[in-house]
NUSEPA-774534 format. One record per residue: residue in one letter; x, y, z of N, C-alpha, C in turn. Coordinates in steps of 0.1 Angstrom, whole numbers, plus 5000, padded with zeros to 4 digits. Each point is the difference from the previous one (the first is absolute). Layout:
BEGIN
AXYZXYZXYZ...
//
This chain:
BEGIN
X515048955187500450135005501349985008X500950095000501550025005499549975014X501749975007499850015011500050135009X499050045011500650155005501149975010X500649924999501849985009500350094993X500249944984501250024992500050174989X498650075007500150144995500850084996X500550044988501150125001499350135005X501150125001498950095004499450054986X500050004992499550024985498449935003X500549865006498749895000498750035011X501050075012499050035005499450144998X500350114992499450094995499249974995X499849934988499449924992498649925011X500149945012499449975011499250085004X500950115004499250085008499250094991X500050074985499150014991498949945000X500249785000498949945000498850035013X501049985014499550035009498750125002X500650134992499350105002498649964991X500449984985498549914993498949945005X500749875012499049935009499350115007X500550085007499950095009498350104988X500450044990499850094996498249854991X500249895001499349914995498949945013X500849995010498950005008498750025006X499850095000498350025001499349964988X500549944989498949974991499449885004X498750054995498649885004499049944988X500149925001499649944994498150024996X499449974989498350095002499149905007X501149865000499149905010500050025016X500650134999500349985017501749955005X500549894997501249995003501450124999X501149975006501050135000501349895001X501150064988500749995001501049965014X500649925004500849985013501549994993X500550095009501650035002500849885004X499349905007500949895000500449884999X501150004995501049944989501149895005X500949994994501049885001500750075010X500249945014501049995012499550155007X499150094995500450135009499049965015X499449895002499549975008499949874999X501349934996499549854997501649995012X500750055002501550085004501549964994X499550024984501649994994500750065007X499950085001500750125003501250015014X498749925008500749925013501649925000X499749954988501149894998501350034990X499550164996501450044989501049995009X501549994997500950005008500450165005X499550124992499850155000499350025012X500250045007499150115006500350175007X500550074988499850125001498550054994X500050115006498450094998500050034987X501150014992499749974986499449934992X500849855006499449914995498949975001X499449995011498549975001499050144991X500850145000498650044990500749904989X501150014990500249904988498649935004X500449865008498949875000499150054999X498950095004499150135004499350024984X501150045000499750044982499649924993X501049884998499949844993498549965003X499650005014499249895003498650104992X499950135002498850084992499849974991X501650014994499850034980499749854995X500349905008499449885000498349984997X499750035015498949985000498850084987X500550115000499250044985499949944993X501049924992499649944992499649845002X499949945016499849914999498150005004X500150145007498650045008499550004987X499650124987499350054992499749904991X500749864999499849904996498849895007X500549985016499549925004499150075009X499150144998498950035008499250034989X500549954984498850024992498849884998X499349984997498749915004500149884994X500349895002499649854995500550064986X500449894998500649984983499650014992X499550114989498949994992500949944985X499249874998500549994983499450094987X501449984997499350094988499749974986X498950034997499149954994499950074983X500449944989499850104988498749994992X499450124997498449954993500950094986X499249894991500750014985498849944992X500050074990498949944987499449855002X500649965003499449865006499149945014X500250125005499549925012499250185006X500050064994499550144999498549965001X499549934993498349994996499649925016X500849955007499649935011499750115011X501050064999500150175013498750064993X499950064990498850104998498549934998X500349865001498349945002499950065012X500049965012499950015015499150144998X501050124994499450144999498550044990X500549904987498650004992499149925007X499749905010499149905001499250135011X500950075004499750055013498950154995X500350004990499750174993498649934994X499450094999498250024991500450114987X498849984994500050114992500850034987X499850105001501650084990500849975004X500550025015501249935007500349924997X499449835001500549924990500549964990X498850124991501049964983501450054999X499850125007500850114997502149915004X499349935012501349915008500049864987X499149934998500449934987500550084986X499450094996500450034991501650085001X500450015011501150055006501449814994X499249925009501149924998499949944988X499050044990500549984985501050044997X500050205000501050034997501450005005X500149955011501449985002500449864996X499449934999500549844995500050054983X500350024994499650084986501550095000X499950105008501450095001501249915007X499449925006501749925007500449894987X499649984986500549884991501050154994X500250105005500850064992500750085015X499550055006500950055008499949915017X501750005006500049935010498850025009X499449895010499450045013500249955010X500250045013500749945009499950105013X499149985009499750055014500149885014X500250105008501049995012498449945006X499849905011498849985009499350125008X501850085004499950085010499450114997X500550044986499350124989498850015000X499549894999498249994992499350015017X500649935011499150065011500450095012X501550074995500050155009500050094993X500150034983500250134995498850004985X499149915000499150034989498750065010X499150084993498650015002499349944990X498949865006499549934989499150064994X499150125008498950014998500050044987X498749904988500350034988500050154988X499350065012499650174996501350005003X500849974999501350135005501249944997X500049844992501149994995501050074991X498950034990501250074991500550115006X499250065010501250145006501149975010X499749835003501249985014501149964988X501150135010501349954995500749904999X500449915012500149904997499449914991X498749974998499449904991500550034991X500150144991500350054984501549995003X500949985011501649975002500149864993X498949905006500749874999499049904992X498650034993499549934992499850094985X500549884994500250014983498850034996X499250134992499049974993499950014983X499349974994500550034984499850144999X499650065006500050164994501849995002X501149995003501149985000500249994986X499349954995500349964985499350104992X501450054987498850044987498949994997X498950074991498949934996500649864991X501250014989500249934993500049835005X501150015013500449955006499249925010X498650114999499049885012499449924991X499750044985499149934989500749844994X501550035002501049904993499849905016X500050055006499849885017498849964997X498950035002498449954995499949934990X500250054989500249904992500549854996X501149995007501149925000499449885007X499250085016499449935013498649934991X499750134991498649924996500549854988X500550024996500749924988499649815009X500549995014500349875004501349944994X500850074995500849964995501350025009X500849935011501050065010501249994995X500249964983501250075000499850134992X499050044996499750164993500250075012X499549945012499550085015501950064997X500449865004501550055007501250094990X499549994986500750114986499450135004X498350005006499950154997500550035013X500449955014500150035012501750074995X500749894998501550084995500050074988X499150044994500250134987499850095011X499250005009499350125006501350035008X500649915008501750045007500550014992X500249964989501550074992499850174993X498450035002499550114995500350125015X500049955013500350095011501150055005X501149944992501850005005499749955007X500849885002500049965014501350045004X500750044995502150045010499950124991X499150125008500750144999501650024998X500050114991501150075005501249894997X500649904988500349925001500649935007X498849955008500849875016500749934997X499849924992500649834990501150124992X500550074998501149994988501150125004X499750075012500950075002500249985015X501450065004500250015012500249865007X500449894995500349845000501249984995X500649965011500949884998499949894989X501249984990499649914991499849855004X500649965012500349894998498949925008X499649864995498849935002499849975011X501150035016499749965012499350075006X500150144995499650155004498550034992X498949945000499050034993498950055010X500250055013499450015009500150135011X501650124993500250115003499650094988X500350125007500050154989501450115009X500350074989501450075004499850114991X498450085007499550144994501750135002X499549995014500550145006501849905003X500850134999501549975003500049925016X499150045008500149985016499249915003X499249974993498849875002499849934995X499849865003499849864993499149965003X499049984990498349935008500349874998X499849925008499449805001498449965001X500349914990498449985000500549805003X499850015012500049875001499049915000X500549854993498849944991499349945012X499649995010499349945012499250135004X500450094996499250125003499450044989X499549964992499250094988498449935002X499850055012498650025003499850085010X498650045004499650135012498749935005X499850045013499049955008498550064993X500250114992499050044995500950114986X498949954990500950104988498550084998X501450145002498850114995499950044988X498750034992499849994987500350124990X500950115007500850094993501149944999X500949835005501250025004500749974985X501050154999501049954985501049895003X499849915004500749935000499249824999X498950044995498449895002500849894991X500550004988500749914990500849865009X500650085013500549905008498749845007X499850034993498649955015499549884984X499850014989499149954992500549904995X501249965004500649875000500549934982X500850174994500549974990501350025000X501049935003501150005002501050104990X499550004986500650114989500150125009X498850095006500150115005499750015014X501049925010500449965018501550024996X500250095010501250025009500149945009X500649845000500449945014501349965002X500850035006501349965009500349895007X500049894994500449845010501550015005X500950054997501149954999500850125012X500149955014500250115008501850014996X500349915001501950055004500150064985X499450024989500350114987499750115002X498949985011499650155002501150095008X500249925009500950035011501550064986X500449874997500950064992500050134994X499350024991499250114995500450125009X499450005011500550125009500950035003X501349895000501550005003500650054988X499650044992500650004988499650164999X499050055004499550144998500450065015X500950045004500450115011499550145000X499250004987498950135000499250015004X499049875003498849995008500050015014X499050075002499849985018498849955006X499150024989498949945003499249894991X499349925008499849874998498050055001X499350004989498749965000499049874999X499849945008499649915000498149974996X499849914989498650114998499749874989X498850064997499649864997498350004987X498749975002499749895013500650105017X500249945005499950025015501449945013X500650035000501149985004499749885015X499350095003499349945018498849894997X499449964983499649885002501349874999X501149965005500549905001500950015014X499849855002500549975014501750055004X499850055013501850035002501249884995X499649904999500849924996500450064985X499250014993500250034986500350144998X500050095009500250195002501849925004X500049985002501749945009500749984986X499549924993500949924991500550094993X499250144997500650114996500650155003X499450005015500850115009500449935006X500249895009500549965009501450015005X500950034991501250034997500450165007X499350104996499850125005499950035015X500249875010500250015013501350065001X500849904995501650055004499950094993X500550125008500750154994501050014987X500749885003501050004991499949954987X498849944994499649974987499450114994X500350044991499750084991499550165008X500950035005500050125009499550134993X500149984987499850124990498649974999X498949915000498649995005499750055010X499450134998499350085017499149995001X499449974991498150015001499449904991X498649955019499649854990498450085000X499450024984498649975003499149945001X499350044998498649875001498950044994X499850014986498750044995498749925003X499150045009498949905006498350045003X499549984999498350005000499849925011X500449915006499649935014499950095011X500250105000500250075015498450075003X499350024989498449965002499149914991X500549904997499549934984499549895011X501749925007499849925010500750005014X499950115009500850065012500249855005X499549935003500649895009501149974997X500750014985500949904997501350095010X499850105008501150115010499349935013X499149955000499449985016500049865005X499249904991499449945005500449864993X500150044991500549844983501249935012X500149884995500749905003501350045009X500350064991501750014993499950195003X499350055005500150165005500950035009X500249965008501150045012501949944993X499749914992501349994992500050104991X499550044990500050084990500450165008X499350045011500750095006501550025004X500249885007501249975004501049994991X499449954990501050044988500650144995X498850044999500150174994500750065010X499849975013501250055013501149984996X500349944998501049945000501250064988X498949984991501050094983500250135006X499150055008500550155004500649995015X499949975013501249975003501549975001X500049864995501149935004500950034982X498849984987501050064985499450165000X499850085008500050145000499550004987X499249944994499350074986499150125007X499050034988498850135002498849924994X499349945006498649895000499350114997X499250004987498850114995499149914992X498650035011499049924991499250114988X499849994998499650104987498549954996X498950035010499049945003499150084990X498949964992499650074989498249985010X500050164999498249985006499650144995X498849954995499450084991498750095008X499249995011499450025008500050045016X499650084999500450015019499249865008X498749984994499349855003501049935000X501049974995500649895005501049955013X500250165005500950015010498249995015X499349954995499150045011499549935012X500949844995499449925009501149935011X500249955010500549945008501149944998X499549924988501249914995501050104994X500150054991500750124991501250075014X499250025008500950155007500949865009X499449875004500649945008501949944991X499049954987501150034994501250044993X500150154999500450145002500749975009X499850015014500250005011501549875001X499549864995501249915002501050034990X500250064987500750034997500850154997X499550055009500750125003501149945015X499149865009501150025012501049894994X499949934988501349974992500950054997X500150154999500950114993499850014988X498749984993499650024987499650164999X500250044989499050104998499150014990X498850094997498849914990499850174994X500349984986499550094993498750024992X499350045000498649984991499950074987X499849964989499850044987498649914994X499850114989498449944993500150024988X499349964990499650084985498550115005X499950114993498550065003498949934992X499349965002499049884990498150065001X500250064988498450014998498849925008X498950075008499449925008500249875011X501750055003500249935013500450125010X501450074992500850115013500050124991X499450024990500050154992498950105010X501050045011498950085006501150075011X500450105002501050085007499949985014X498550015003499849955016500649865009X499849904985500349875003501650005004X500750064990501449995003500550085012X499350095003500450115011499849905014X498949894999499649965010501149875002X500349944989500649874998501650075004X499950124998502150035005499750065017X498950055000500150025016499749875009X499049884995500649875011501350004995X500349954992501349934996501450065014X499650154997501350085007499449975013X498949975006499650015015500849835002X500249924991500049835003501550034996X501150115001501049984996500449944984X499150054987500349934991500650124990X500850014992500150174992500049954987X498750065000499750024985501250054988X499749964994501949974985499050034986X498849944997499950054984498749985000X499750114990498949944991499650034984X500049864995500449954990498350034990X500850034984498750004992499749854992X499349974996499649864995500949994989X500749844995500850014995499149984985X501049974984499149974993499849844999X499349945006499949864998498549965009X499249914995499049925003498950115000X499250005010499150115003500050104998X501250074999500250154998499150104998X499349974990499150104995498950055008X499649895010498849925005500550135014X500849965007500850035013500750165000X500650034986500850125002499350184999X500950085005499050095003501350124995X499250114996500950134990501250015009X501150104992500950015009499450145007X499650034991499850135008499249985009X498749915004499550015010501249925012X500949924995500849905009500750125003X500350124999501150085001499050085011X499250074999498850075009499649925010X499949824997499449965013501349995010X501149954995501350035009500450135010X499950124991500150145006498749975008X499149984999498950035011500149885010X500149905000500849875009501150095013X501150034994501150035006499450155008X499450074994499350145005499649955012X499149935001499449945012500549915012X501649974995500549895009501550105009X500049935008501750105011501449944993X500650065006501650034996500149844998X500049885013500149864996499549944988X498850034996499649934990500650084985X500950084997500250064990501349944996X500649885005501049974991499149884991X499150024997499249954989500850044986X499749924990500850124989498849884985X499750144995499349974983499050104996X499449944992499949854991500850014993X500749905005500849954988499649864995X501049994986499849904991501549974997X499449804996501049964994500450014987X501250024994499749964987501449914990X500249994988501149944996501550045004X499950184997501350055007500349995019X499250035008499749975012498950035004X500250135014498550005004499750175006X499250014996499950194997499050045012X499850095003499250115010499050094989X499650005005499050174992499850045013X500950134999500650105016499050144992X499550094994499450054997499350084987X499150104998499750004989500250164999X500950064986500450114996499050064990X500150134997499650044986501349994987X499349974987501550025001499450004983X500750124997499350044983498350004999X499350085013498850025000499049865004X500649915004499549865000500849975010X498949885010500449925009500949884996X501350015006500849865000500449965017X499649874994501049925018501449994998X500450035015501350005006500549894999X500749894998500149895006501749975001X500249905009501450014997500949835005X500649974997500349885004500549965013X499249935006500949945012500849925002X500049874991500949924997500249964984X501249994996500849984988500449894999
//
């Protein structure tokens, strides 16, 4: 962090904004009982004493400094002991749900075994991968009520996900004993689901072989899929983008090669924005987030870059990695920093499908640290049959969001790839559950905007439904080209 000597007055606006955040972050408390403290580097340690300044200015400046400090050094260091984070995956999955079956009688029992059949069964074809923190602040285990908890149907693979065709050609294959039939019928079954909607792999890419790890859809935006990032603390089992995760290099978008990318940008003066996206942007350490923003400090590199995002699922998948992880008070300081000192526009583009996930401690704490970074956090979803297809849910999930300072940006319909069929829901009811969503929510939560969809030409709205030659047609209209 800068020094507050060397403030411009630009810098200490910028200060005294953070200032007001602390100010405005303070009273939060934590559900253990603990409360945030205000103090920070020198405002009582007495930098401030020793600046060679001493007008009444300067000490609010230092005033300011030492606050906007402390937020992010406080929201870090008053969150609880270090929790590692821990991934349960097809492998080590049968270990967590003994504890639950040993513990259950009855139907309960089978019901929990015959449960982790089928997801060891639906994970040889589709990714699985949950967060520690997932499975014990946002599931209900009780086995009456799994299939209706959102989260569980969010983040475990079952074969009803699959065709009938498609569950018979798996069984088969499994019954055979034979693991290379297993692993032919497991990739007939993905090459039968699209795995790169919308042609990912063949359009919108750069030809040349350094670049196999961006997209250059939209005139203004450049996605990165950086190859240290093509994983997520937890992959949810609508995600169109699941092909990344199954470890077939033919259909992965990864990016190794940062100064091409970099080039790449210098060469397009049309871009302004940089999506960073993945996999998970915020699973890799700031050392490796550096090697490819890092540059974006100084103002003066590629000035025609205004905006950095951050496509990410950590902000409830694994809140610590903003609080409490190792390397959390750098990764802040970082993100300060690109908006500070290189005046970018830090936007996390946090994808939460549930108001449950904004519900716990951890979530709003870390909300909280990257908002006193100068981030701002937009939230977008897909609508997903038997998780968030329910108008109440979204009315409730945009009024926390707007109470935690978060503004709701989109909601998206299922794309065509993997699950689809399993997950997606009419347009016309996705068009009626939106109008009744927004019906229900205030002025803040309505810069929401959809359903929309992606598709080969860009990405469309369905804004209303006409008559039109005695018959219902949808409105829809393009928002980006």
């Amino acid at each position: 962090m800068a020094s507050p000597g060397k403030c411009s007055g630009k810098r200490s606006a910028v200060l005294r904004r953070l200032a007001l955040l602390a100010l405005v972050a303070a009273p939060l408390t934590d559900r253990a009982g603990g409360t945030f403290s205000l103090v920070g580097r020198g405002f009582h340690g007495g930098d401030h004493h020793t600046s060679p300044k001493s007008s009444k200015a300067h000490i609010r400046e230092v005033a300011a400094a030492s606050i906007a400090g402390a937020v992010l050094e406080d929201v870090a260091v008053a969150a609880p002991a270090m929790e590692k984070f821990r991934a349960i995956t097809s492998k080590n999955v049968e270990s967590f749900l003994k504890e639950r079956i040993d513990a259950s009688t009855g139907e309960k029992k089978l019901k929990l075994a015959q449960r982790l059949q089928d997801i060891q069964l639906a994970a040889l074809v589709f990714p699985f991968r949950c967060s520690s923190y997932v499975m014990e602040h946002l599931i209900n285990w009780d086995p009456e009520d799994l299939d209706q908890d959102p989260m569980y149907r969010l983040l475990f693979p079952t074969l009803q996900m699959l065709s009938r065709r498609h569950q018979q050609q798996l069984l088969d294959a499994r019954a055979s004993e034979d693991p290379f039939a297993l692993e032919a019928a497991v990739k007939a079954i993905r090459s039968d689901l699209n795995p790169q909607p919308a042609g990912q792999l063949t359009l919108n890419r750069p030809k040349s072989a350094a670049l196999q790890g961006i997209q250059h859809k939209y005139a203004e935006t450049c996605l990165l899929f950086p190859s240290a990032g093509q994983t997520c603390h937890a992959y949810c089992t609508y995600c169109f983008r699941w092909a990344q995760f199954i470890g077939d290099d033919d259909v992965r978008l990864a990016q190794k090669d940062s100064v091409a990318f970099l080039r790449y940008l210098g060469e397009h003066p049309e871009l302004s924005d940089v999506l960073i996206t993945g996999g998970d942007p915020f699973i890799m350490r700031v050392g490796l987030l550096k090697s490819y923003l890092g540059k974006f400090v100084d103002p003066s590199f590629l000035p025609h870059i205004q905006n950095l995002r951050f496509g990410t699922r950590t902000l409830t998948f694994w809140p610590q990695r903003f609080t409490s992880d190792q390397d959390a008070h750098e990764l802040l300081d970082f993100l300060q920093q690109l908006v500070e000192v290189g005046g970018r526009s830090v936007d996390i583009m946090a994808h939460i499908s549930h108001d449950v996930e904004l519900s716990t401690p951890h979530a709003e704490k870390a909300v909280r640290a990257l908002q006193a970074a100068g981030a701002t956090i937009r939230s977008q979803s897909p609508i997903m049959k038997g998780i968030n297809d329910d108008a109440d849910v979204w009315a409730r999930k945009w009024k926390r969001e707007v109470q935690l300072g978060i503004i709701p940006y989109y909601m998206f319909l299922a794309r065509d790839t993997g699950a689809q069929d399993y997950f997606s829901v009419p347009l016309a009811r996705a068009h009626q559950l939106y109008a009744d969503a927004i019906r229900q929510s205030s002025g803040l939560a309505r810069t929401a905007r959809g359903p929309s969809m992606s598709c080969t030409p860009g990405k469309v709205e369905i804004s209303g439904i006409e008559i039109v030659n005695g018959q219902k047609a949808f409105v829809m209209r393009f928002l980006q080209l």
